[in-house]
C-alpha positions in Angstrom: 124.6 86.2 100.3 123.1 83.0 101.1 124.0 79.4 99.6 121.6 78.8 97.1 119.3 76.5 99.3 116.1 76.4 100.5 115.3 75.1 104.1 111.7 73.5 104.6 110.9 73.4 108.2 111.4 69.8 109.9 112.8 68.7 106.5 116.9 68.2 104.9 118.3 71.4 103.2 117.7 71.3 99.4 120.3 72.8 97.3 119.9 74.0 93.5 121.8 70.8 92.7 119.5 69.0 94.5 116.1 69.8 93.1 117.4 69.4 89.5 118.3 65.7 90.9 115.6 65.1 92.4 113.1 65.6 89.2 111.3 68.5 90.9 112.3 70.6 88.0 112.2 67.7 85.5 111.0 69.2 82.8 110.9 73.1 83.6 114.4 73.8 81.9 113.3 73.0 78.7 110.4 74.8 77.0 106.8 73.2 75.5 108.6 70.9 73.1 107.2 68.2 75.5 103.5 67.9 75.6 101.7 70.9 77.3 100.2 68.9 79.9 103.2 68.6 82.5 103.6 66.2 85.2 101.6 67.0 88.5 103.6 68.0 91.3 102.5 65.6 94.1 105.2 66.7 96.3 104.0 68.7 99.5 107.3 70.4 100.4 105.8 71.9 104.0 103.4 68.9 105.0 106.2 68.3 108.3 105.9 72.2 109.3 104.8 72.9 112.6 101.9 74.4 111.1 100.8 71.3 109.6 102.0 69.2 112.6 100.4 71.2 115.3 96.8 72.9 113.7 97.0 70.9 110.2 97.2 74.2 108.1 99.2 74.5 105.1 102.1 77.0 104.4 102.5 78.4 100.9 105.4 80.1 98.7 105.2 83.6 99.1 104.9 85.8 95.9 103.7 88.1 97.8 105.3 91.3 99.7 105.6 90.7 103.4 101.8 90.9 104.4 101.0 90.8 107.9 97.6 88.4 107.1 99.6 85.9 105.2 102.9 85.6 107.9 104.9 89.2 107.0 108.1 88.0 107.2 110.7 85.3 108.0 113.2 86.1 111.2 116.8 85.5 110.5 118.5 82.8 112.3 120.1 85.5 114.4 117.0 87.0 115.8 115.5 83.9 116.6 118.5 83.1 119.1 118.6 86.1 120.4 114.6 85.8 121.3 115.8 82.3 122.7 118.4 83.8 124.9 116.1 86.1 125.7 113.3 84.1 127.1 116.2 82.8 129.8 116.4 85.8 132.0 114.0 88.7 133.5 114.5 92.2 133.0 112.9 95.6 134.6 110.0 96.5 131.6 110.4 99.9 132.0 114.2 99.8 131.3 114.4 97.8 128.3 111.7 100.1 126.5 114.0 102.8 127.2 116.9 101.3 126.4 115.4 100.0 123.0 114.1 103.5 122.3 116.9 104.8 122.3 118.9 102.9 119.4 115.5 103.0 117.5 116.2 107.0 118.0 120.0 106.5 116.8 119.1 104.2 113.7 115.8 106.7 112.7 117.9 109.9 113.3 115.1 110.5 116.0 115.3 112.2 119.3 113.6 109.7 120.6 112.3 105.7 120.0 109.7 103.6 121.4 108.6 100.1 120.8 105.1 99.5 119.6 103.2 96.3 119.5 102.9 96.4 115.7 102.6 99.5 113.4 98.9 99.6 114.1 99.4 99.9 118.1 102.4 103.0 116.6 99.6 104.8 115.2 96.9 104.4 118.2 100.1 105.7 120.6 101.5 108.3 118.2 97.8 110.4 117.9 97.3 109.4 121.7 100.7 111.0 122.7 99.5 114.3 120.6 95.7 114.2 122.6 97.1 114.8 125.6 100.9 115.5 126.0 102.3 114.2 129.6 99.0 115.7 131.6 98.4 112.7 133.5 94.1 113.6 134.1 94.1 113.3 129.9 95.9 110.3 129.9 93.3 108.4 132.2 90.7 110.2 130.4 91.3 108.4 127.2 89.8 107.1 124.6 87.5 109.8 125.8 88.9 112.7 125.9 86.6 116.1 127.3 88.8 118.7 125.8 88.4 120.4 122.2 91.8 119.9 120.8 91.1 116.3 119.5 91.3 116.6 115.7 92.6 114.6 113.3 93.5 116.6 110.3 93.3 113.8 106.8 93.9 114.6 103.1 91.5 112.7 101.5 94.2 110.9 99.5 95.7 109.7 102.7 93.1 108.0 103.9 92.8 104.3 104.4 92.0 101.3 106.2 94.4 101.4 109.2 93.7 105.3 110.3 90.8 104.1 112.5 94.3 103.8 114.7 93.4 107.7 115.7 89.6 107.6 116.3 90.5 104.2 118.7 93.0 106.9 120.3 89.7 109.0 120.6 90.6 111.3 117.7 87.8 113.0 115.7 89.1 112.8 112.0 88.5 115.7 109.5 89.0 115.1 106.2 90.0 117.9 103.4 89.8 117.1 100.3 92.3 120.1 98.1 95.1 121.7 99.8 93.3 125.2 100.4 90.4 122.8 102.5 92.8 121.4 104.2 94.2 124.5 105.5 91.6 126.3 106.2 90.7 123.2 108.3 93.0 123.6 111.1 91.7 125.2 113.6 92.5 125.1 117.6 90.7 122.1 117.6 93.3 120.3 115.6 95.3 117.7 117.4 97.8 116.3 114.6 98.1 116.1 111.1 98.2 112.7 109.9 100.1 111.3 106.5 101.0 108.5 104.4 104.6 108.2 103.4 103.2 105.7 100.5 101.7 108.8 98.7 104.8 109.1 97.2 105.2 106.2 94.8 102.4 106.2 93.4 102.0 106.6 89.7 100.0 109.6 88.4 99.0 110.9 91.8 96.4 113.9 91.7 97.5 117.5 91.5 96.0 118.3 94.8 97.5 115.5 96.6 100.1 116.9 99.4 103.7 114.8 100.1 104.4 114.2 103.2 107.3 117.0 102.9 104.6 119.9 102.4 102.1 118.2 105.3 105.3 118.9 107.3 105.7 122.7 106.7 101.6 123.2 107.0 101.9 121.3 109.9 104.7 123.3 111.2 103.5 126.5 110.3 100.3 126.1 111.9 101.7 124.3 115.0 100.3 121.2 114.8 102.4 117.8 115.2 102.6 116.0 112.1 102.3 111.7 112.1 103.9 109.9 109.3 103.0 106.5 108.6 106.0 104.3 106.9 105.3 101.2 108.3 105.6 99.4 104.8 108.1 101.4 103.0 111.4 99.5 103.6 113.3 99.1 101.1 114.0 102.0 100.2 116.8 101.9 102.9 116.8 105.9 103.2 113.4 105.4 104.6 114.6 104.5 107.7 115.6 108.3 108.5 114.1 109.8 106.0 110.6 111.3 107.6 112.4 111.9 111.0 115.0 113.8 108.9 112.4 115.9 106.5 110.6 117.1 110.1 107.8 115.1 110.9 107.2 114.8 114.4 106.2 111.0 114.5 106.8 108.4 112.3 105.7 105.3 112.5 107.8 102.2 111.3 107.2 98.3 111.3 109.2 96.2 112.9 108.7 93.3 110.7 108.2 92.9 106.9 111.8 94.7 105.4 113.4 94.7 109.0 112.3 91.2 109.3 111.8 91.4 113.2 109.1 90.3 115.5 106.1 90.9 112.7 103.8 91.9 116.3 106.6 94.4 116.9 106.6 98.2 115.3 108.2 101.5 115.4 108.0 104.7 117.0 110.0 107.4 116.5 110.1 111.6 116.9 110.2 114.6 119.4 111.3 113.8 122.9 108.1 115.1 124.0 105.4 113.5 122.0 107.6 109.5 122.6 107.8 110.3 125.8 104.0 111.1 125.8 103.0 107.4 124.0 105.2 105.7 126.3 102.6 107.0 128.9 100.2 105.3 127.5 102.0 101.8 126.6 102.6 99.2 127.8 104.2 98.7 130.7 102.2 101.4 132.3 98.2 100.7 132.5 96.7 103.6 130.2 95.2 103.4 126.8 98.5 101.4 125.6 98.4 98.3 128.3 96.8 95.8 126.3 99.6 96.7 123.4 102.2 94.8 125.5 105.5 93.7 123.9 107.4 91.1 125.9 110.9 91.0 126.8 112.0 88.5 123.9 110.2 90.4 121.2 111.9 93.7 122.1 115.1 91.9 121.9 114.2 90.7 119.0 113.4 93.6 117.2 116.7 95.6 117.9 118.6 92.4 116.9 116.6 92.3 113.7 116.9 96.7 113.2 121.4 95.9 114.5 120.9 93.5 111.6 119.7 95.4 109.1 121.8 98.7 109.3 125.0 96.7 108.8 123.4 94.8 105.5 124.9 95.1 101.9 121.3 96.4 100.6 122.5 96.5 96.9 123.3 92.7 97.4 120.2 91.9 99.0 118.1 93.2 96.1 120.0 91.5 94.0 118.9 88.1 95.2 115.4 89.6 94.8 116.4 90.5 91.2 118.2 87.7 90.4 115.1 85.4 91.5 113.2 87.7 89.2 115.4 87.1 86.1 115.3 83.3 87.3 111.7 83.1 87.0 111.0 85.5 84.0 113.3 82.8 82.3 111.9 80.3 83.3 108.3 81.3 81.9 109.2 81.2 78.3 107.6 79.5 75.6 104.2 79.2 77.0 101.6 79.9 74.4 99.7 82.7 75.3 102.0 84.1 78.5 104.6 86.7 78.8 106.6 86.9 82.3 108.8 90.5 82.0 111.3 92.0 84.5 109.3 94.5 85.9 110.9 97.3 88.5 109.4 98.6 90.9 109.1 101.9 92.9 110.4 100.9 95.8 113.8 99.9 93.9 113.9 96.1 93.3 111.9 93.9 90.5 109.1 91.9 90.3 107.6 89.3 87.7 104.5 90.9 85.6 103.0 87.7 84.2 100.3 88.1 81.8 98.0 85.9 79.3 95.9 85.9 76.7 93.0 84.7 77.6 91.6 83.6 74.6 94.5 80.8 74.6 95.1 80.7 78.8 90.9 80.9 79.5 91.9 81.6 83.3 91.7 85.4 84.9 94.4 87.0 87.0 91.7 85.9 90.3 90.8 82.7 88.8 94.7 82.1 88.4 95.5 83.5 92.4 92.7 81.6 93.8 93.5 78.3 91.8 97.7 78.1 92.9 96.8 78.8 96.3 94.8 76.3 96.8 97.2 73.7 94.8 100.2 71.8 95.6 102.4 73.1 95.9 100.6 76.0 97.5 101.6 79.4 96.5 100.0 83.4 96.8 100.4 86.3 95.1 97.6 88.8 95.3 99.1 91.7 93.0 99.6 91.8 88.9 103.0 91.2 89.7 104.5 88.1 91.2 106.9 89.4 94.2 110.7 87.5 95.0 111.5 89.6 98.0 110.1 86.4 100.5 111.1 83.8 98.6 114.6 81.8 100.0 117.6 81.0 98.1 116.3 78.0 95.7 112.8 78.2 96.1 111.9 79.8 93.3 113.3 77.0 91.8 109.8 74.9 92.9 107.9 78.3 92.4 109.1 78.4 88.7 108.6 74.7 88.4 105.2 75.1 89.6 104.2 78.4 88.2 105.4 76.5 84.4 103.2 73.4 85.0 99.6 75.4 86.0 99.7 77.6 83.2 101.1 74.9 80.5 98.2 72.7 81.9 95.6 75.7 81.4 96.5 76.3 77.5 93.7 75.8 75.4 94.5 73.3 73.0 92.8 73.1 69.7 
């Protein structure tokens, strides 16, 4: 576990003691027995970042899970040297994807690994792989391919956003709605069955809604190759191995958010065959893939990050999730109006579920998102619960500090 510190780009190294010294949490420790309208924080704790610096855009506080479109996630200190190190020599392409495929294999229980350029580019190469095989002729042909086996098989529940990733691949997607639909929709023109791992934490799912476990058997039963995407579900730790080891035939992982790599790097991982069918198309050869290019330091990167993470203490890690969850909920009390709770989550670690009266805080949750991130201290959170997971040792200290003084300045007073 880290020293309880917080490290502001370009800036000293702020211990606990240090921000209660300072007066950045003057104030925040006790509750509203002084007046509700707190001091204003006029502190801007990331105006030296290179962000700010170089472009003269403003970092936040992350409440937030680790979202690609607002930074995924931080590197450790040990991938970033490695990607340093890295950049100093020059290495045969087609050898380090190899070599890096195979300890994704070993660390996914795979047969086989390949490097992706992000989860997305995982998906595009995964149904690509299961289009055309190894034929070489299909392989040029795409993202057009002439042949009738180019299905996409969907359960309606497992559709979303990112599975235009198989039509870019040239995939026709077919979408069943109830399990006997989707059955009787494969057919000789089916391709791959696609999946969401996520399906399986959600609350009150649907009757008809199929786990990945039972996609796998249809899947298997019928032939078909089966694609699971798990590209946000670490933690849980077990979900690392856990799709490879129910059957599926691909799985696709990122390579940032929990593994805290290269967020432009992903996972690929399945039967020898279909990896060594992608890596066809990727980068470094010039098919579908070659515009999904990974560079040398990135790879590195990523299996320093993935070396990293298998040898962690997990329980502890949460913990300093959880603790900074406890830390805040604490923190919160004794504001008319709002309740902060210790909220769990699926994926095993807590968040913060603050919520308000209205009639006393006249703010909505969007009016109360939009307003803190565009305050100073900056900070997002987009979900009805405030996330820890991305916050560093001691700033949630600032977070609670800030979080206290916006909604004690927002309580109606008489």
């Amino acid at each position: 576990m880290r020293n309880a510190s917080v490290t502001v780009p370009g800036r000293r190294t702020w211990s606990r003691r240090d921000f209660f010294r300072s007066g950045l949490m003057g104030g925040a420790v006790t509750a509203l027995a002084t007046p509700v309208a707190a001091t204003p924080i006029s502190a801007r704790p990331f105006e030296d970042s290179i962000y700010m610096r170089l472009l003269g855009v403003e970092p936040h506080f992350a409440g937030h899970e680790h979202t690609t479109f607002v930074g995924g996630s931080r590197m450790p200190p040990e991938v970033m040297r490695a990607m340093a190190e890295a950049n100093e020599y020059f290495v045969d392409m087609h050898q380090l994807v190899a070599a890096a495929g195979r300890r994704i294999a070993e660390v996914t229980h795979a047969e086989a690994g390949l490097v992706t350029a992000g989860s997305f580019s995982a998906l595009i190469l995964g149904g690509a792989a299961c289009l055309t095989g190894s034929d070489l002729e299909k392989i040029v042909a795409l993202p057009h391919p002439t042949w009738d086996r180019r299905e996409c098989l969907i359960q309606t529940g497992h559709r979303f956003g990112y599975d235009r990733a198989y039509r870019a691949a040239g995939m026709v997607i077919v979408e069943a709605e109830t399990r006997e639909q989707f059955v009787e929709a494969i057919s000789d023109r089916t391709a791959m069955i696609a999946g969401l791992a996520s399906v399986e934490r959600r609350e009150n799912p649907p009757p008809n809604l199929m786990m990945p476990e039972e996609l796998i058997a249809i899947g298997r039963s019928a032939g078909v190759p089966v694609l699971i995407d798990a590209a946000s579900e670490i933690p849980p730790v077990a979900n690392i191995s856990r799709y490879t080891e129910m059957g599926a035939d691909l799985v696709v992982i990122s390579g940032g958010k929990g593994i805290r790599g290269p967020q432009g790097t992903g996972m690929l991982a399945g039967r020898t065959d279909l990896i060594e069918a992608a890596r066809l198309h990727a980068f470094p050869n010039s098919h579908l893939g070659r515009g999904m290019k990974v560079g040398k330091e990135a790879i590195v990167g990523l299996v320093v990050a993935l070396n990293r993470w298998v040898s962690l203490d997990h329980e502890a890690v949460i913990e300093t999730w959880n603790r900074k969850s406890r830390y805040l909920v604490e923190m919160l009390q004794g504001i008319p109006g709002l309740t902060a709770e210790y909220a769990p989550s699926p994926k095993g670690y807590a968040d913060v579920r603050i919520t308000w009266d209205e009639a006393v805080i006249p703010l909505t949750l969007k009016d109360a998102q939009e307003r803190l991130a565009e305050g100073t201290p900056k900070i997002m959170w987009f979900d009805p619960v405030f996330m820890t997971r991305c916050l560093e040792d001691g700033e949630e200290i600032v977070v609670a500090r800030r979080l206290r003084a916006f909604f004690a300045e927002h309580v109606r007073t008489a």
